[in-house]
Each structure stands twice: as C-alpha cells, then as structure tokens.
C-alpha positions in Angstrom: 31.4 -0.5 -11.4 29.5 -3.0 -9.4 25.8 -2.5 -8.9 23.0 -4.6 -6.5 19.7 -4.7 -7.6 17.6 -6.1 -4.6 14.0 -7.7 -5.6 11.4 -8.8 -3.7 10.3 -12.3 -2.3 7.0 -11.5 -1.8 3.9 -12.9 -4.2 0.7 -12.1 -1.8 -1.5 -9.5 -2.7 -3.0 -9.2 0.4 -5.7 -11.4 0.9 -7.0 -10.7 -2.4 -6.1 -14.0 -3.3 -3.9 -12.7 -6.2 -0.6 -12.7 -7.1 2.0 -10.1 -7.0 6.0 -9.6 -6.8 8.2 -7.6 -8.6 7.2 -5.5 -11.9 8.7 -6.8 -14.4 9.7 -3.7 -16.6 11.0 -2.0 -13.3 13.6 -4.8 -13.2 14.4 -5.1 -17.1 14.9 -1.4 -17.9 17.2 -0.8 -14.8 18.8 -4.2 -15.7 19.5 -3.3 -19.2 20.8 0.5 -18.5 23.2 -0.7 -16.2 24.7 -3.8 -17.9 24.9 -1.5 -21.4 27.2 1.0 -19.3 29.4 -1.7 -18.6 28.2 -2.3 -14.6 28.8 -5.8 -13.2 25.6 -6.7 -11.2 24.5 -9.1 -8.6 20.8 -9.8 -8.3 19.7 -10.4 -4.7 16.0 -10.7 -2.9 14.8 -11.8 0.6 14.5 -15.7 0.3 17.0 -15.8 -3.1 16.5 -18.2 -6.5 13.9 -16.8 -8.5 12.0 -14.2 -7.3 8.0 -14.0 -8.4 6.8 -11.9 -11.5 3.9 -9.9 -10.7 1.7 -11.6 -13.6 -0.1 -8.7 -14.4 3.7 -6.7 -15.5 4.0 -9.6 -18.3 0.8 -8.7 -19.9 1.2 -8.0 -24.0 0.1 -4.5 -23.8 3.4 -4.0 -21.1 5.6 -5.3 -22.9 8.6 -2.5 -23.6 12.0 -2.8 -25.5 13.6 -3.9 -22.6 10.8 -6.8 -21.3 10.8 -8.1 -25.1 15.0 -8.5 -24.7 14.9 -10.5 -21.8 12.7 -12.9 -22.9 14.8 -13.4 -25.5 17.8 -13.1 -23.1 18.8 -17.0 -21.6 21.7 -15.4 -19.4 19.4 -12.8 -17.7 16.8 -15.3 -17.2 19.5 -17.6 -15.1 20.9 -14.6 -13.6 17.4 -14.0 -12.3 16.3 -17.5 -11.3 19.6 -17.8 -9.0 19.6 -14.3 -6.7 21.2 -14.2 -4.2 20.2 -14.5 -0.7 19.8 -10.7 0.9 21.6 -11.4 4.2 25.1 -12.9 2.8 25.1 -9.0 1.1 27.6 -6.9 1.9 27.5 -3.6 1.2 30.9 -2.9 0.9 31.2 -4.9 -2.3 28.9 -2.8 -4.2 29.1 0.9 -5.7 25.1 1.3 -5.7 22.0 0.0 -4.8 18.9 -0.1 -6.8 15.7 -1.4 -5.8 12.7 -2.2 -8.3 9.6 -1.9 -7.9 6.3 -4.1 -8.0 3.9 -4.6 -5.0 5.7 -7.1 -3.2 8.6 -4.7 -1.4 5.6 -3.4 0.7 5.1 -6.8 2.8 8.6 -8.1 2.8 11.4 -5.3 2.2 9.5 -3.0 3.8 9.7 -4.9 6.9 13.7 -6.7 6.2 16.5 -5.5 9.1 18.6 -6.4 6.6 17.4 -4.3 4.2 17.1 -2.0 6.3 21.0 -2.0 7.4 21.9 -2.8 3.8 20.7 0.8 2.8 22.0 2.6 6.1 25.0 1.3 5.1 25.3 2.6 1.2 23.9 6.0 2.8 27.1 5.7 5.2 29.7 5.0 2.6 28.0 7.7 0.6 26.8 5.2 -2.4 23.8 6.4 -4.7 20.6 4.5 -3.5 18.3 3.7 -6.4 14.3 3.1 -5.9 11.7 3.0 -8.6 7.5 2.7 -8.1 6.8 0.8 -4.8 10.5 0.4 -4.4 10.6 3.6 -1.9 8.6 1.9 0.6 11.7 0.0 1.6 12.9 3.3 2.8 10.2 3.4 5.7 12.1 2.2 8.7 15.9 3.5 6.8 17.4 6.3 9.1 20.2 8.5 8.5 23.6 9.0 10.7 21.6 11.5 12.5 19.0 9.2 13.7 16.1 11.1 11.2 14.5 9.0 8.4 17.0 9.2 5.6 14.1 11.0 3.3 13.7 14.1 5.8 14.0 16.9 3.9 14.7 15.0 0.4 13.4 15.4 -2.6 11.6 11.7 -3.4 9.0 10.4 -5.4 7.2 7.1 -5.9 4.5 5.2 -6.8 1.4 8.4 -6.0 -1.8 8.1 -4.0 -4.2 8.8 -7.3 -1.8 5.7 -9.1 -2.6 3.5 -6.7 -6.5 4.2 -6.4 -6.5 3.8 -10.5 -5.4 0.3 -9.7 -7.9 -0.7 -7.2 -5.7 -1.5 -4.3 -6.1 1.5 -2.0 -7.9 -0.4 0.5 -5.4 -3.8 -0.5 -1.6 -2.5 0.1 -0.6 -2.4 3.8 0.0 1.6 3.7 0.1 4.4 1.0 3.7 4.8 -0.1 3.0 8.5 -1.1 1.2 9.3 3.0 4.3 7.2 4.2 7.4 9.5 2.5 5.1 12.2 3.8 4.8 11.0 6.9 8.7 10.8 7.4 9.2 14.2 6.3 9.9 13.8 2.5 9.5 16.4 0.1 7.3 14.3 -1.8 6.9 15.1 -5.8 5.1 14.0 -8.4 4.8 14.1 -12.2 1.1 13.1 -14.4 0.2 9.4 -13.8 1.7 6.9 -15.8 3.9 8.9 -16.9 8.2 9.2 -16.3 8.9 11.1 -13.6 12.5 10.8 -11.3 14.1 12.9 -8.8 17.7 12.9 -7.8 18.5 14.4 -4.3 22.1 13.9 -3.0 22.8 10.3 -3.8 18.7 9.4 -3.7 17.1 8.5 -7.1 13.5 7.8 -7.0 11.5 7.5 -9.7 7.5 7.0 -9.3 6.2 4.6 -11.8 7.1 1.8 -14.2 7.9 4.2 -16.9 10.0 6.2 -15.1 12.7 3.0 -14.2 14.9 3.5 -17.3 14.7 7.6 -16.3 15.8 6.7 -12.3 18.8 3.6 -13.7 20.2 6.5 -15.5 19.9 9.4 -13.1 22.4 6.8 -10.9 24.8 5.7 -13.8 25.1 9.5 -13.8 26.2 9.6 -9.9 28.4 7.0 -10.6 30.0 8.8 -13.4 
C-alpha cells in the first residue's frame, strides 16, 4: 500500500505580512494513520525539501497525540525536511493521494498544472483522493473524464465560511473554499465548527477542519481496504 501525501510550498499569508503553510496536525494525524496500517508513503510539495509550518499549528494549546509524536519522531522529521519535488510524481506509483491542509494550498496548489493532472489522474485510475481543511481548494481547476469539475454532484466538505471568518482571514485568503466547492457544483456539507466532520463520496474523502484529519486518513485506509 503506497500512499502520497502532497504539502504545500507556500508560507505568505497574503500580504498580511504573516506566515503560513501547512497545518501541522493535518499532516501528523494523516501521517501517523497511515504509517500504523502499514502504508509506505512518499512526501511531496511544490518546490520539495522542507515545506513551511504554519507557526500558528505548533502552538502548545494545538498540540495533539500525534503533533507531540513527531516531535519526538527523528525519521519523520527527515522524511519531511526531504519531499519530494511534485512534478517528478507519478501517479501511477501510488494507491492514494492525500492532501493536508493549512492555508498555503490556496496560493500554490490551488494554482499547480501538476497538481492539477496529478489528481485527474488518481480520479482516472480510480484511486481514493484524500483532502482535509484548505486541502479541497486544490480541487478548484480538477475536472473529471467528462470535462465537469470532479466535485459536481459530490458530497464534499472543507474548511466552512463561518471557520474562516472566526479566524479573521475572510477578507485575507484569495477565495472562500466553502463559495468555491459551491460554485463547481458540490454538494457542500458541514458539521459544528471546530469540530470532526468527513464525507466519503465514491473515492473522495474530505474532511473540513484540523480535527477532522485523523476522521478523513481513516475514511481512505478504509477504501483501500
């Protein structure tokens, strides 16, 4: 069982002057669920090496299980400091996809061909897709074989409209994630903010905020059972 988990390169918020890039429990909790079942993964992102932290995700009051074993964990720390670069991916190698979250994918994923091809091309194979907070923004530009946005007429969740406007950056990020799966004709749903909520549809899994990454990891270790 071989498993990508593609992270952003982005650390800009904006031109707030602050930092962003991949939320850190989004990565560790997905991390962990697969390597315990056994997955082999390969970390990739945009520009490879280390992708940036969002500082705010390694705050004491969010640190989790998970975010506590990797900072005691040397191998996942290297694994993570040497990604891969995103366009020598091939999708072929890989069972699944799965794409943390953090503010980052909006800039750069969001706007990556190869990304973009990368997931058109687990949809194709039929390969569970994995995406978790912000993560579904990287499904924007993605159509299906039919030429439709690959979330018509899913069931898909992510990062809501009210969780964004209870972290100030409504007026920051470069569109709404929850108005843009509407927009393409998702069946958007949500659970209560903050809280784990994830949807499987087909081979989608989505799950809409950092607690809900360990919920979404597992929904796909279940399609690939």
């Amino acid at each position: 069982m071989k498993v990508l988990m593609v992270l952003t390169s982005h650390d800009q918020l904006g031109d707030t002057g602050n930092k962003t890039g991949f939320w850190l429990e989004e990565f560790t909790a997905p991390y962990y669920a697969f390597l315990d079942a056994g997955a082999e993964l390969t970390l990739a992102s945009p520009k490879g090496g280390q992708p940036p932290l969002d500082p705010k995700s390694d705050d004491p009051d969010g640190q989790t299980e998970t975010t506590k074993r990797f900072s005691d964990d040397a191998i996942a720390q290297k694994a993570l400091a040497n990604t891969q670069r995103l366009e020598n991916i091939n999708a072929d190698d890989y069972d699944a996809v799965f794409y943390p979250g953090g503010h980052g994918p909006l800039w750069d994923l969001a706007e990556s061909a190869k990304s973009v091809a990368l997931i058109e091309s687990f949809a194709k194979a039929n390969k569970p897709l994995g995406f978790v907070c912000h993560a579904p923004a990287v499904l924007r530009d993605v159509k299906g074989e039919n030429g439709e946005p690959l979330v018509k007429g899913k069931k898909v969740t992510g990062f809501s409209n009210s969780e964004e406007d209870g972290v100030g950056l409504t007026d920051v990020v470069p569109f709404l994630l929850e108005d843009m799966l509407k927009s393409n004709g998702a069946e958007y749903q949500k659970g209560d903010d903050w809280q784990s909520f994830a949807l499987v549809d087909g081979l989608l899994v989505s799950g809409q905020n950092p607690a809900s990454s360990a919920q979404a990891a597992n929904l796909l270790l279940a399609l690939l059972a």
